[in-house]
C-alpha positions as CSV (number, residue, x, y, z in Angstrom):
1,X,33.2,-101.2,-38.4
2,X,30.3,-102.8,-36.6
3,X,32.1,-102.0,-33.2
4,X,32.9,-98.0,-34.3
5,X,29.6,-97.7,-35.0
6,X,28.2,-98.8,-32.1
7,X,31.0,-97.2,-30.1
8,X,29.7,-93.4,-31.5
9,X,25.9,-93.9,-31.0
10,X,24.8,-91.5,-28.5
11,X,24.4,-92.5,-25.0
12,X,21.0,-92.4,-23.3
13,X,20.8,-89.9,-20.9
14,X,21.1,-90.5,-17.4
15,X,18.5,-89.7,-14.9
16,X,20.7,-87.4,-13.3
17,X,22.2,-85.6,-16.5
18,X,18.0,-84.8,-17.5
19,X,17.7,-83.8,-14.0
20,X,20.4,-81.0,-14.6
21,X,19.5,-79.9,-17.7
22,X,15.5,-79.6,-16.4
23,X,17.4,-77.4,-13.7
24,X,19.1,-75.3,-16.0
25,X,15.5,-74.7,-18.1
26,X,13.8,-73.3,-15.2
27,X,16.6,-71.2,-13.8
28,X,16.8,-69.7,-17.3
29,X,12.7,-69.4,-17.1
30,X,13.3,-67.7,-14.2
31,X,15.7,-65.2,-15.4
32,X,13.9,-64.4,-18.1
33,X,10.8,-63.5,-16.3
34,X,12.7,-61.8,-13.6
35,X,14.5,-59.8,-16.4
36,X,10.5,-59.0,-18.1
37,X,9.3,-58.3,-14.5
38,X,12.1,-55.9,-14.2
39,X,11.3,-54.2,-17.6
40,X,7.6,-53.9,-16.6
41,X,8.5,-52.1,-13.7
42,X,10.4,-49.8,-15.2
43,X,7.7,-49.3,-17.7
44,X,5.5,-48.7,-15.7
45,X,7.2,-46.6,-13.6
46,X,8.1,-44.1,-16.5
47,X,4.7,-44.5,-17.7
48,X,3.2,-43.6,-14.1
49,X,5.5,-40.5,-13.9
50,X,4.7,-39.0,-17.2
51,X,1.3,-40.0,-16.1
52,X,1.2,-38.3,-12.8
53,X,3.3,-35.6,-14.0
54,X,0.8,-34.9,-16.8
55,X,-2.5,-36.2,-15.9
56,X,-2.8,-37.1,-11.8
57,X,-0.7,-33.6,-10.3
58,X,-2.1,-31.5,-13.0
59,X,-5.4,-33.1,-11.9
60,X,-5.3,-32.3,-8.3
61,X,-7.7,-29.9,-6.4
62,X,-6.1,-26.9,-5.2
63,X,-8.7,-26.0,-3.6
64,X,-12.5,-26.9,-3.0
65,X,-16.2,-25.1,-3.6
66,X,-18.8,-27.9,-2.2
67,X,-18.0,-30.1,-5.1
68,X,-16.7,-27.6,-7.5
69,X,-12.8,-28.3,-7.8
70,X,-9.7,-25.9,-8.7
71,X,-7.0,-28.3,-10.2
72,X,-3.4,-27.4,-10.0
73,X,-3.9,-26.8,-13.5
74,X,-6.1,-24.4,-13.4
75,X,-4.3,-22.5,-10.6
76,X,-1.0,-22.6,-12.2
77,X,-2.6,-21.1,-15.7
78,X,-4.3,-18.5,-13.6
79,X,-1.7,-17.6,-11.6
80,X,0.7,-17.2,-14.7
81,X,-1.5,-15.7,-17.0
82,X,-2.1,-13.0,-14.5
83,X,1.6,-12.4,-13.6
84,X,2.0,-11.6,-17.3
85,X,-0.7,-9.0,-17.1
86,X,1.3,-7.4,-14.8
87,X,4.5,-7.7,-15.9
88,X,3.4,-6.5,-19.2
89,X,1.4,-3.5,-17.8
90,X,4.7,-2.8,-15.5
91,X,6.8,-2.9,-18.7
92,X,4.6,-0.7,-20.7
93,X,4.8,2.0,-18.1
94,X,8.3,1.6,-17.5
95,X,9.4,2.2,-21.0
96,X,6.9,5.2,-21.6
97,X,8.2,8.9,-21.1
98,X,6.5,8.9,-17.8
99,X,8.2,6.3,-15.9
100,X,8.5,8.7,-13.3
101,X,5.4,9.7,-12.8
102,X,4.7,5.9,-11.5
103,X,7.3,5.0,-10.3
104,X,5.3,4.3,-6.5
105,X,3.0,2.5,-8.6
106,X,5.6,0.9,-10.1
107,X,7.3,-0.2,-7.1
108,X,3.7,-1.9,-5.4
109,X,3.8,-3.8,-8.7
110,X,6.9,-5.3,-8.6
111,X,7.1,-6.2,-4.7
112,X,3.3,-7.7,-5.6
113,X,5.3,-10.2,-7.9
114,X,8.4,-11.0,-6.2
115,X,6.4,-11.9,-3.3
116,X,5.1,-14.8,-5.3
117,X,3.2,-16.8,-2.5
118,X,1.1,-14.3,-1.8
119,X,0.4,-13.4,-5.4
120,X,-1.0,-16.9,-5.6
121,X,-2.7,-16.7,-2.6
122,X,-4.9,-13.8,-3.5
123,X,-5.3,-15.2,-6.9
124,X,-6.5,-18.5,-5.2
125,X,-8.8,-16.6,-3.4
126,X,-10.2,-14.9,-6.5
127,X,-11.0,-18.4,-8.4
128,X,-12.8,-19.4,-5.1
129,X,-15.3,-16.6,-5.3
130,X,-15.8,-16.8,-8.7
131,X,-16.4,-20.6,-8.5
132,X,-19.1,-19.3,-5.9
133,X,-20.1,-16.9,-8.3
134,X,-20.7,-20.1,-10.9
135,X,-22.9,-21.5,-7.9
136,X,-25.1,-19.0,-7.7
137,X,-25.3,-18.3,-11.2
138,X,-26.6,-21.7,-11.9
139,X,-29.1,-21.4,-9.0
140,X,-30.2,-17.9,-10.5
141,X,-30.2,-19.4,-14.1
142,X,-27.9,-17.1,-15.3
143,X,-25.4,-18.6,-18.4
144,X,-23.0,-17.1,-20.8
145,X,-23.2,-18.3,-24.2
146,X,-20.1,-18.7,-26.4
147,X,-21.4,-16.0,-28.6
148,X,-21.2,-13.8,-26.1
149,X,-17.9,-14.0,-25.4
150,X,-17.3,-13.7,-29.0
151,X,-18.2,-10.8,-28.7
152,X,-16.2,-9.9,-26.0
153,X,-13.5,-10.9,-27.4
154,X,-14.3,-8.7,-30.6
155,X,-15.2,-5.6,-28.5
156,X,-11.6,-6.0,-26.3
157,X,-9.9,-5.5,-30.0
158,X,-12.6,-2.7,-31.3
159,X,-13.8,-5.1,-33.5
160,X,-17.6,-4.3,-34.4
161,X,-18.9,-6.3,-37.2
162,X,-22.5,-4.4,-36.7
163,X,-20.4,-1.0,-36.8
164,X,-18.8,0.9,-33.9
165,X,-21.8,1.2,-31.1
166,X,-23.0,4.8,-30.3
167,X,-22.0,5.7,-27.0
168,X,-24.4,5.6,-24.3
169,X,-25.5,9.2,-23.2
170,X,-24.5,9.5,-19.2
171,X,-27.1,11.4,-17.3
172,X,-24.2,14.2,-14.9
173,X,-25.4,13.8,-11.7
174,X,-26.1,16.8,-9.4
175,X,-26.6,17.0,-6.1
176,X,-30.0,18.2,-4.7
177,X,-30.1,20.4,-2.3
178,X,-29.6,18.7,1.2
179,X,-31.4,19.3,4.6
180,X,-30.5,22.6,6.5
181,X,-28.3,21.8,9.5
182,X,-30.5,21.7,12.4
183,X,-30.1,24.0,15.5
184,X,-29.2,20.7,17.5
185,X,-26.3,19.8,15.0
186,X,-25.1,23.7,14.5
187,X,-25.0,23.3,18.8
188,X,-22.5,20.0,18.4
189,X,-20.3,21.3,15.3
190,X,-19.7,24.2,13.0
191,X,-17.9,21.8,10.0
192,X,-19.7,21.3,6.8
193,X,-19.9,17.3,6.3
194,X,-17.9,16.6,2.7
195,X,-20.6,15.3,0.4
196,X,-17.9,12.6,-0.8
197,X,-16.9,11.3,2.6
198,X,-13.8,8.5,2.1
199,X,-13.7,6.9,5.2
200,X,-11.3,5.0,6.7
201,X,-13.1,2.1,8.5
202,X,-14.7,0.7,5.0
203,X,-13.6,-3.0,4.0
204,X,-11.8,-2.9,0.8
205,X,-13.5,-3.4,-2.0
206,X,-11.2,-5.0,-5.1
207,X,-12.4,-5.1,-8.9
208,X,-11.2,-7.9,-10.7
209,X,-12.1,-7.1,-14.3
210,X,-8.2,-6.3,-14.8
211,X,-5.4,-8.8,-13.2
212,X,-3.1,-5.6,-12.5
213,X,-5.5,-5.3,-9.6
214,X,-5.2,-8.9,-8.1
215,X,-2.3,-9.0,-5.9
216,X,-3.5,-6.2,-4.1
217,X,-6.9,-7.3,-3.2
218,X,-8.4,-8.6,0.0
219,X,-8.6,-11.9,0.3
220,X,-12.0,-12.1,1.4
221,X,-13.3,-9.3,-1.4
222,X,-11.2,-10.7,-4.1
223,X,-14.1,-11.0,-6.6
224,X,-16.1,-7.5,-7.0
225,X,-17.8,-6.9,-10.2
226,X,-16.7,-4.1,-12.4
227,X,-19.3,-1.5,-14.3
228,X,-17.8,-2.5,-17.7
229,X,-15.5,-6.0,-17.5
230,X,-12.8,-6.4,-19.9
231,X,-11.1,-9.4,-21.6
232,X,-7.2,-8.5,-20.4
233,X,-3.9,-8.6,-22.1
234,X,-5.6,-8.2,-25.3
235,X,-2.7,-5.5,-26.8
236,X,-4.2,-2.0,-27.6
237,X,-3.0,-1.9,-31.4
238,X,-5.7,-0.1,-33.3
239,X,-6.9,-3.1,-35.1
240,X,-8.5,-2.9,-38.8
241,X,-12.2,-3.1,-38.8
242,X,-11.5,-6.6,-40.6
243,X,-11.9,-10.2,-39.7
244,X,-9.1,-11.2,-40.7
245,X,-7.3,-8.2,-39.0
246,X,-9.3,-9.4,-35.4
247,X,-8.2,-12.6,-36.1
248,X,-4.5,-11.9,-36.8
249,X,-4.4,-10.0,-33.6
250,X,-5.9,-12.6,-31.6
251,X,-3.7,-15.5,-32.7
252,X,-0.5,-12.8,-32.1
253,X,-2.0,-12.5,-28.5
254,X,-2.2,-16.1,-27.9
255,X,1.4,-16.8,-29.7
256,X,2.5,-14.0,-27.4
257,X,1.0,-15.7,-24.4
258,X,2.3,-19.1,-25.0
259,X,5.7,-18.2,-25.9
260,X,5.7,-17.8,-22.1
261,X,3.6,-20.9,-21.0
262,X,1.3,-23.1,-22.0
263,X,-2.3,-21.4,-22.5
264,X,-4.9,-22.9,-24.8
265,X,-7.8,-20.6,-26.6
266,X,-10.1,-22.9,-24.3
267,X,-8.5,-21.6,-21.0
268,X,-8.8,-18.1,-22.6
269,X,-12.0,-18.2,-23.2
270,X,-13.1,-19.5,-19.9
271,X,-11.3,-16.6,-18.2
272,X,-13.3,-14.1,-20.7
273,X,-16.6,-16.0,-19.8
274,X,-15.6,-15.5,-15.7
275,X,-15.2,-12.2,-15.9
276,X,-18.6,-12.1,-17.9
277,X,-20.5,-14.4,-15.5
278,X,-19.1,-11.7,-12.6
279,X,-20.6,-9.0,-14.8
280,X,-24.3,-10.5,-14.7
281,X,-24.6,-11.6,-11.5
282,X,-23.6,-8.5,-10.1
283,X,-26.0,-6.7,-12.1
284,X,-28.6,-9.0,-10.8
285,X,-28.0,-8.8,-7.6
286,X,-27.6,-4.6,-7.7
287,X,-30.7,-3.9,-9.7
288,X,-32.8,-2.6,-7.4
289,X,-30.0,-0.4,-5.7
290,X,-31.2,2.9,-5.5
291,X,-29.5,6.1,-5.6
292,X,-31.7,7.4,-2.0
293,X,-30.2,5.4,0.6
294,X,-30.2,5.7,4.9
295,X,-26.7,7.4,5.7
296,X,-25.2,8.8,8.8
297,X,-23.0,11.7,9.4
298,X,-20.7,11.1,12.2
299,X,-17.5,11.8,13.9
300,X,-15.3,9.4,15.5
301,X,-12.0,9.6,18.1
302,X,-9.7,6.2,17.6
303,X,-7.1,4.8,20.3
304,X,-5.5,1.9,20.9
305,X,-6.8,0.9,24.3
306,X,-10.7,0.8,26.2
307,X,-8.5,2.6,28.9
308,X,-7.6,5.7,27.1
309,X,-11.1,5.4,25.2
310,X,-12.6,5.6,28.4
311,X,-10.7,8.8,29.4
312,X,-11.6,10.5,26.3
313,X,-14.8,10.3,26.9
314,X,-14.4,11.7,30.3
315,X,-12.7,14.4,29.1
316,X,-15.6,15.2,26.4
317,X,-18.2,15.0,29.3
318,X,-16.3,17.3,31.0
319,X,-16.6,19.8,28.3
320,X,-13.0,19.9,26.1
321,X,-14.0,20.2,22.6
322,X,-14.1,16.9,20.6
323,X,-12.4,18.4,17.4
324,X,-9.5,19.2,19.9
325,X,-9.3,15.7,21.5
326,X,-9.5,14.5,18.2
327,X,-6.3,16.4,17.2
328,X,-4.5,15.5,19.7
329,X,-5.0,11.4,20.7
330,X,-6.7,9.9,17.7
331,X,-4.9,7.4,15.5
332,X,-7.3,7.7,12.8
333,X,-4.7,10.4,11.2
334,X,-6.6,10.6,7.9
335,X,-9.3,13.0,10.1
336,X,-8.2,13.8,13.0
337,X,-7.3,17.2,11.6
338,X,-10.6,17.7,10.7
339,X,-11.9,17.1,14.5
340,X,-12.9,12.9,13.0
341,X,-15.0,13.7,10.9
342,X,-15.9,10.5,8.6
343,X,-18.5,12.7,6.7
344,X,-22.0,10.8,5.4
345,X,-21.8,7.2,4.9
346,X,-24.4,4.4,3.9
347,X,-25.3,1.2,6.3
348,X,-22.7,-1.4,5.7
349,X,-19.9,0.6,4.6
350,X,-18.1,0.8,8.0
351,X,-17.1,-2.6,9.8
352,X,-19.8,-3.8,11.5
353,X,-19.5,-2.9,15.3
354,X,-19.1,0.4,14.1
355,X,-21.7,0.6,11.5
356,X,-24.4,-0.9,13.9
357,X,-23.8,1.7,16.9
358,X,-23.4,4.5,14.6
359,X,-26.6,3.5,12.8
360,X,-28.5,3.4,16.4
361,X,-27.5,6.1,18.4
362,X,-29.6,9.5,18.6
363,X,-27.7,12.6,17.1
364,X,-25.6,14.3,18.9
365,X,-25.4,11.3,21.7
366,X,-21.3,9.9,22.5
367,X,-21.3,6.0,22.4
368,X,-19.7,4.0,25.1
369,X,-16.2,2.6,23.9
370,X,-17.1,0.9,20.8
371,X,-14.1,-1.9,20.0
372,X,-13.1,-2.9,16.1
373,X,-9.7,-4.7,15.1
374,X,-8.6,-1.0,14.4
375,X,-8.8,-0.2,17.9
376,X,-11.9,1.5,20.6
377,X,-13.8,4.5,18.8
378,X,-15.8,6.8,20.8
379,X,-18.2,7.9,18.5
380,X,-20.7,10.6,18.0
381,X,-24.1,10.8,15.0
382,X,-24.1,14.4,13.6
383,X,-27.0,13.6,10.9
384,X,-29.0,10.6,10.2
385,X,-31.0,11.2,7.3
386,X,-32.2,9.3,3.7
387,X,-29.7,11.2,1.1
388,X,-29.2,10.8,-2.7
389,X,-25.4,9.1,-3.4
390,X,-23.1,10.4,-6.3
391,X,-21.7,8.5,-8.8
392,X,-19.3,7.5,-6.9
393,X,-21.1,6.2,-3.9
394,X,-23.2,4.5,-5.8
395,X,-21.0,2.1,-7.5
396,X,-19.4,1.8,-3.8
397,X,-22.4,1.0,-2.5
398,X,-23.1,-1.4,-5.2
399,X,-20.1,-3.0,-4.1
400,X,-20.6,-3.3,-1.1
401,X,-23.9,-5.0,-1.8
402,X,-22.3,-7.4,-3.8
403,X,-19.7,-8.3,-1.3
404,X,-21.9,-9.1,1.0
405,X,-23.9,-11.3,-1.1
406,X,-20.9,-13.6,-2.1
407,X,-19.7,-13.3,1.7
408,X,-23.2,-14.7,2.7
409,X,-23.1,-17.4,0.0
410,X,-19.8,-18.4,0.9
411,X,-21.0,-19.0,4.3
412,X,-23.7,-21.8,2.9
413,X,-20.7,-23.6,1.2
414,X,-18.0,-25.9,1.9
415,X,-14.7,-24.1,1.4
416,X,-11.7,-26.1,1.3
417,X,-7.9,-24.4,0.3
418,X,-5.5,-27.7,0.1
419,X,-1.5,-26.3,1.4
420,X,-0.2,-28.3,-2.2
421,X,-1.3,-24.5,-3.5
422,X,1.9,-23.2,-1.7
423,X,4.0,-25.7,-3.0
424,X,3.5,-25.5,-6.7
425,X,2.6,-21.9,-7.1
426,X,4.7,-20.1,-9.7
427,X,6.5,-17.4,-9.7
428,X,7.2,-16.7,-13.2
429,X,7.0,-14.6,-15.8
430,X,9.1,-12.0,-13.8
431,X,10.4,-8.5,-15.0
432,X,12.6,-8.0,-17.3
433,X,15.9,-7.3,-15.5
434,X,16.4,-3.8,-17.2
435,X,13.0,-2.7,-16.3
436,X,13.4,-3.7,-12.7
437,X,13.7,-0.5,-10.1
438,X,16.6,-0.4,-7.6
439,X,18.3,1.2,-5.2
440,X,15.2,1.8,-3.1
441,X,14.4,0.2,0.4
């Protein structure tokens, strides 16, 4: 029994056994760590791409203002939020009685959204100016307070808690009577000058108090302050003269809005406090406009080329009638029936070469061939006199003023428009398929 037991102890180990088995520890240690390694990575890496998806692309500027940035965010909130203004503003005309009656206007609104990339690009442009807007406000020390856009808010849904405001009495404006043609201007032309001139060399000048209006404005002039800004795609239901009916309202708008993306009160709001902040600083920088301002009566010949601008004026010197030439050769075709007339216009409101030899020359004097990027004018001053502007001249000239004064302050800044814009830019909401117009070219 002695022997047996003796024969079953366990053998001590041999060096080389324990040398196995201390291989066969660490090559499991190593597996396991390779397999946690492996984990982490992919942890991480899902982690990282919700992070980036979420946080880091949602993050990135779009575009640049000195140090002001427009996040992809931002722009792709923007962009959406206004393609819904205009689908539902195409819808709502489309299903009236008068679909008819727009359908041209109809038809600028859709190819405005199916050419997405520039929709964006003009909206792009829009946030730009109004982030150099922001800029100026601050240096001005102008603000918007969140009561005020309450109240904006309230006022878009003709909700007055203080009672519906009195309507502000508006003053007609009349003409005065203007100066007597001279015997020097009844020599050069026997037209009457329209007292509302619309001419053609003017550089557009966009509002932006309604999105509708977005797509179609010039880049440059995307921003332009409105005479009464309003907080869009709030619905026109008559709303009760409750809180709790403005409220209801509201939160349908914003259900409304976020049934088709992602739109928080807080991006609404500082959409309403934009268009605000537009509001004031244009007021600002208008208030001393006057109603007398220098203007300029003059007519102009257009062509294509110095060459045939050249012979024009040769022909003119010669003695053929201006109104006649004008007839004939000018590519200006909204006056050249009328002999070019352009009618009375304030400083600034032409483009520039233009506006500057138009705003020197003597009356009655023909300018050398004066070169734009619509072609070489030959030009000639009928009347150059300080004249009261009409309503509507006024707010153009307003406009004008304003332009100018974000183009100027946009030349002191940094601008910066990053090409990821183009590549994320959406192109939804869309119209609906049954409201869409076909069978035109």
């Amino acid at each position: 029994m002695a022997k047996d037991k003796e024969n079953n102890a366990p053998k001590p180990a041999s060096k080389k056994h324990e040398a196995r088995l201390a291989r066969e520890n660490r090559q499991k240690k190593i597996m396991v760590a390779i397999v946690i390694g492996i984990l982490a990575v992919v942890v991480l890496l899902v982690g990282y791409g919700i992070l980036y998806n979420q946080v880091i692309k949602q993050n990135r500027p779009v575009a640049q203002v000195d140090t002001t940035k427009i996040t992809v965010d931002q722009f792709e909130k923007r962009v959406q939020y206004e393609r819904l203004s205009y689908v539902d503003s195409f819808t709502n005309y489309a299903a009236s009685g008068y679909a008819q009656l727009f359908q041209s206007y109809l038809l600028e609104m859709q190819n405005s959204l199916d050419n997405y990339i520039q929709f964006g690009s003009d909206v792009l442009d829009k946030m730009i100016n109004e982030a150099v807007i922001e800029a100026k406000a601050k240096e001005l020390g102008i603000t918007i307070s969140e009561d005020e856009i309450d109240q904006e808010l309230e006022r878009g849904f003709g909700y007055f808690p203080e009672g519906t405001p009195t309507p502000e009495t508006i003053e007609e404006f009349t003409f005065k009577p203007t100066s007597t043609l001279s015997a020097q201007q009844l020599a050069i032309i026997t037209i009457t000058p329209t007292p509302s001139p619309e001419p053609t060399l003017t550089p557009e000048l966009t509002a932006t108090g309604s999105p509708t209006e977005a797509a179609t404005a010039t880049p440059d002039v995307a921003v332009t302050a409105t005479s009464e800004p309003t907080a869009t795609q709030i619905p026109p239901t008559a709303t009760p003269y409750t809180r709790e009916g403005f409220e209801s309202l509201y939160k349908t708008m914003m259900t409304n809005i976020n049934d088709q993306f992602d739109y928080s009160d807080a991006d609404f709001r500082e959409y309403v406090r934009a268009l605000l902040l537009n509001q004031k600083v244009f007021d600002h920088v208008t208030k001393d406009v006057t109603r007398e301002q220098d203007m300029v009566w003059a007519r102009h010949i257009l062509v294509e080329t110095e060459e045939e601008a050249n012979a024009v004026l040769e022909r003119i010197n010669a003695g053929e009638d201006f109104g006649v030439i004008a007839a004939e050769v000018s590519i200006d075709t909204s006056n050249s029936v009328s002999g070019g007339d352009l009618g009375w216009f304030t400083q600034g409101q032409m483009v520039e070469a233009f506006d500057e030899a138009a705003f020197s020359m003597e009356i009655g004097k023909l300018s050398e061939p004066i070169e734009t990027e619509f072609g070489f004018h030959i030009i000639q001053v009928l009347g150059h006199e300080v004249r009261e502007l009409s309503d509507e001249q006024l707010e153009t000239y307003k406009n004008q003023v304003y332009y100018k004064f974000i183009e100027d302050a946009k030349a002191e800044m940094t601008i910066k428009k990053n090409d990821v814009w183009a590549e994320i830019v959406p192109s939804t909401p869309t119209i609906p398929t049954e409201y869409r117009i076909t069978g035109t070219e």
